[in-house]
N, C-alpha and C positions, 0 to 999 in steps of 0.2 A: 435384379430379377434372376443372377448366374443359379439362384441355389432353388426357383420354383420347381423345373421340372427340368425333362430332358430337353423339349421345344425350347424352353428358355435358352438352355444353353447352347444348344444350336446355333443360333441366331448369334447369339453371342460369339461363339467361335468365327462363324460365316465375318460377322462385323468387322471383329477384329482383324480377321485373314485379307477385308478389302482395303480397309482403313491402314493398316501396314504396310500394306505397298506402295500407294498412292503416298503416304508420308515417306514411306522409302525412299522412293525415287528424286525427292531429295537431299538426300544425304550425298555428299561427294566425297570422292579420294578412299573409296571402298577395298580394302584389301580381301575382308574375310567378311561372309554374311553365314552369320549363327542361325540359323533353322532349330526350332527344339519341340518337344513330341512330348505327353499331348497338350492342347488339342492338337491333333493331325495337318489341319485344312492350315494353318499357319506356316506350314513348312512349305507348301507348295508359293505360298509369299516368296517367301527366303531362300528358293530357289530359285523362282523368278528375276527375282534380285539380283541374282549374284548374278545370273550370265548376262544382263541387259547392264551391269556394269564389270565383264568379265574380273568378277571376281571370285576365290575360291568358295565353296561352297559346304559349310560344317553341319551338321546335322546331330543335333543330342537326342538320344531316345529314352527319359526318364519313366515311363512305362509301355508296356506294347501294347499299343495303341493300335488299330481297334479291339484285338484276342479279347482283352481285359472286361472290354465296354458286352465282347456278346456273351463272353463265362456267364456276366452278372445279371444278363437278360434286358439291361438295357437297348441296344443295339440289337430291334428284332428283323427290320427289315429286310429281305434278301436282296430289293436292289441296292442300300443304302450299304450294306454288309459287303456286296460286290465293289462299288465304286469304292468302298476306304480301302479294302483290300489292295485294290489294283493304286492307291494312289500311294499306300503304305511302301509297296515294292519298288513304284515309281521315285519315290524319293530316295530308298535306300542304295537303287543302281544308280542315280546322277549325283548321287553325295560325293564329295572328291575325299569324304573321311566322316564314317558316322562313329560317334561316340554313345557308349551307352556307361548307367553306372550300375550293372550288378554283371559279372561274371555269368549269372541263368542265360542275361539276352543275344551275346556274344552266337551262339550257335543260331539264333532266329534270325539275327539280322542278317547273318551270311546267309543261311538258306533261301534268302528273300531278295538276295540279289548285290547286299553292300560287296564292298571288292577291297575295303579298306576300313577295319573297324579297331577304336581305341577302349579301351578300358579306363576311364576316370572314374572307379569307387565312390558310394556316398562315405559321406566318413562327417566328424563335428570337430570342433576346436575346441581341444582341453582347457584355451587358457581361459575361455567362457565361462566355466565353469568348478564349481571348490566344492570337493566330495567331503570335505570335513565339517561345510557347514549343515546347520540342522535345520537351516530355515525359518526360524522361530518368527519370524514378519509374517511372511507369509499363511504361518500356521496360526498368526495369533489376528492377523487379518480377514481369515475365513473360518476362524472359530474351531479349529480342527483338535485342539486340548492337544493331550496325547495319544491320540488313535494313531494306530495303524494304518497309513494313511497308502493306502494303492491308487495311483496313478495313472490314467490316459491321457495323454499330450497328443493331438494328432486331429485331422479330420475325421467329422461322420458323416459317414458318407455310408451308399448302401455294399459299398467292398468292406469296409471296417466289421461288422459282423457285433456292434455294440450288444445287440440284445441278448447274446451269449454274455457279458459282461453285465447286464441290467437282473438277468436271471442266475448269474452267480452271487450279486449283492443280495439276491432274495434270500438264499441258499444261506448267506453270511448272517441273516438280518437278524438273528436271535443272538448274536455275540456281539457283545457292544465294542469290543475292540477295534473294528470295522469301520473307515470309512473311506467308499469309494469318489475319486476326483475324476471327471470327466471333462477334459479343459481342450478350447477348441471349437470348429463353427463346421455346418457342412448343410447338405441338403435334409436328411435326416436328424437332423437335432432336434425340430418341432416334437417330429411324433417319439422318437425316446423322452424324451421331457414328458410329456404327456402321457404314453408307455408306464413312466417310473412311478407317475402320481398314481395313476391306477393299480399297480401294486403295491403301493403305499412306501415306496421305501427311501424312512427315512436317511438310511445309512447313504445314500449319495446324493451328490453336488454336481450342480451342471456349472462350470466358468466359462468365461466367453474367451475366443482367442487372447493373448498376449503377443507383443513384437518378442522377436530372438533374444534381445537384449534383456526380456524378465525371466526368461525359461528357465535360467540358472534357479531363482529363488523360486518358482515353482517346484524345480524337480528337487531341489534341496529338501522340501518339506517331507519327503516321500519315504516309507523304506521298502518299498516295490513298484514299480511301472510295467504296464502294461503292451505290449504288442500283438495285435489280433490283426486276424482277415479271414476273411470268407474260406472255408476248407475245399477251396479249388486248385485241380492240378496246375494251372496256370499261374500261380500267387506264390509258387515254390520256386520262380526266377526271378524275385522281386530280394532287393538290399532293402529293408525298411529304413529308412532314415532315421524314424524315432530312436530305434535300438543302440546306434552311434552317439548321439547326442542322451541316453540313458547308463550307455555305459562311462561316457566321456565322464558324468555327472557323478559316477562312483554309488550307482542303483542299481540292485539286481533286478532281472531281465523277468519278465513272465512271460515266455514266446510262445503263444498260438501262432503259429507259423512254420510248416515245415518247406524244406527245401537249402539252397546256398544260404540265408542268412542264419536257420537253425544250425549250418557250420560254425560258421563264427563265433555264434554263441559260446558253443560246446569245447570249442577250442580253448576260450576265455574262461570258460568255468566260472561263465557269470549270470547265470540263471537257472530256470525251469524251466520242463516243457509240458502242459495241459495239453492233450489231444484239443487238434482248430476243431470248435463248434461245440465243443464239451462242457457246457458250464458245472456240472458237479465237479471234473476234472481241476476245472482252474480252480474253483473252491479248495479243493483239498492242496493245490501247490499253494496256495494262498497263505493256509491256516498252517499247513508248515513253514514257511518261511516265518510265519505271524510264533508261533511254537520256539521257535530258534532263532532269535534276533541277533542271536552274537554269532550265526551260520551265516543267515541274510546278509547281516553289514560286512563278511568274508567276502562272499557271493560279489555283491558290489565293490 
C-alpha cells in the first residue's frame, strides 16, 4: 500500500519507526546506530537507540525532509508541518555527526542545529557499468529497433515532474526517430500510464523497476537519459543520483534540474540543460542531440 497515498505512507513510516525499535533493542554490542532521512519519524528510532545503548549516534540526510514533502504540497497540515519541523532540528542537534549527500544540504543542516556535519556525495560504480556497449538485448528485448532511444531510470513520483516528459514525447511524436523509456515504479505511475494512452503516444514505453545489477543493460540501450524535477527552489540542493550512475554509463545527461548537480554536469561537459518544466525546451535539446549523434556520443 507504500505507493496509494500520502495516508498509506504515513502509517507506513509510523510502522516501521515502531517496529524498529522494538527489534532494535535487541541487537547487542552497539557501537554506532545509523538514523537516515527520509522518512523522518525513523531517525527518532535510531536516536533512541543509540543512547539506551550509549552508543554513537549517525544521522544521514538523503533529502530534506520535511522542506521537500511541503514545496510539493503534500505535507499541508500546519500541525503535522510544525511537529516534523521541530523533530527535524531535534535530530540534527543530538546527532554526534549528520551526514548528508549533496554539498546544497550542508548550509540547512547547520542552520538547523547539527554541530558536526560530513559530506559523503552520491556518486555510482564505473565498474557497473560499459559505455561501449550498445545494449542490443535489451533493445532487441523491448523491440526498441534503432530509435533513438531517451531514457528515465528513476522513481515517479509527484517531485519527478514526468508529465513535462510525457508532453515532450507528444511534441516528438511526428518523428519516428523517437522513443521515449520510462523505467521504474512510484506513486504516480498509474495515472502517467493512463495520462500517455489518452494522448495516444505511441512513441513511449512504461518498464517496471529493475535491481542495480540490470541498470547497466538498460542504460546501455540509451543515447540520452533523462533527469527532471519539479522547477522548485528547493530541488537546486538535491545530487540526483540518476545523473552519477548516467554519467558512470558513458550517456549524455538531459538535466532538468538546476542548482549544485547542474554544476557538475557543466563541469563534465556531459549534457544539456532544458529549462525544469519546459517540455518544448527538452524537445528541442532532445532533437539536437538526436541531430548530432557523433556530438551526443562525445557528450557521454
Amino acid at each position: 500500500a507504500l505507493h496509494k497515498s500520502f495516508v498509506h505512507r504515513f502509517f507506513a513510516f509510523v510502522s516501521f519507526m515502531l517496529s524498529s525499535f522494538f527489534i532494535g533493542l535487541g541487537v547487542k554490542n552497539v557501537d554506532v546506530v545509523w538514523g537516515t532521512s527520509p522518512p523522518i519519524f525513523q531517525g527518532l528510532s535510531a536516536w533512541a537507540l543509540a543512547r539506551l545503548k550509549r552508543a554513537k549516534f549517525l544521522f544521514e540526510v538523503r533529502d530534506l525532509w520535511p522542506d521537500f514533502a511541503i514545496a510539493v504540497g503534500v505535507l499541508k497540515n500546519p500541525l503535522l508541518i510544525k511537529m516534523t519541523r521541530w523533530l527535524e532540528s531535534f535530530l540534527y542537534r543530538h546527532a554526534d555527526r549528520v551526514m548528508v549527500n549533496s554539498p546544497g544540504y550542508v548550509e540547512h543542516v547547520r542552520s538547523r542545529g547539527a554541530k558536526s556535519v560530513q559530506l559523503v556525495p552520491n556518486g555510482a560504480d564505473p565498474a557497473m557499468f560499459h559505455p561501449e556497449d550498445t545494449g542490443e538485448a535489451f533493445r532487441e528485448a523491448h523491440q526498441l529497433g534503432d530509435h533513438f532511444v531517451v531514457l528515465y531510470a528513476g522513481a515517479h513520483g509527484i517531485s519527478n515532474d514526468l508529465e513535462v516528459v510525457l508532453e515532450c514525447a507528444r511534441l516528438l511524436a511526428s518523428n519516428p526517430a523517437f522513443r521515449f523509456v520510462l523505467l521504474g515504479d512510484g506513486k504516480e505511475k498509474a495515472a502517467l500510464q493512463a495520462q500517455a494512452a489518452v494522448m495516444g503516444l505511441d512513441n513511449v514505453l512504461f518498464l517496471p523497476s529493475v535491481p542495480k545489477t540490470e541498470m547497466a543493460a538498460a542504460l546501455a540501450a540509451a543515447q540520452a537519459c533523462i533527469a527532471i524535477l519539479k522547477p522548485l527552489e528547493e530541488y537546486k540542493t538535491t545530487y540526483s543520483n540518476k545523473v552519477f550512475d548516467y554519467m558512470a554509463a558513458g550517456r549524455p545527461v538531459v538535466l532538468a534540474i538546476e542548482g549544485v548537480i547542474r554544476e557538475v554536469v557543466e563541469v563534465a561537459d556531459c549534457g544539456v540543460f532544458p529549462r525544469p518544466g519546459d517540455a518544448r525546451d527538452m524537445a528541442n535539446a532532445i532533437q539536437f542531440l538526436e541531430s548530432d549523434r557523433e556530438h551526443a556520443a562525445i557528450l557521454g
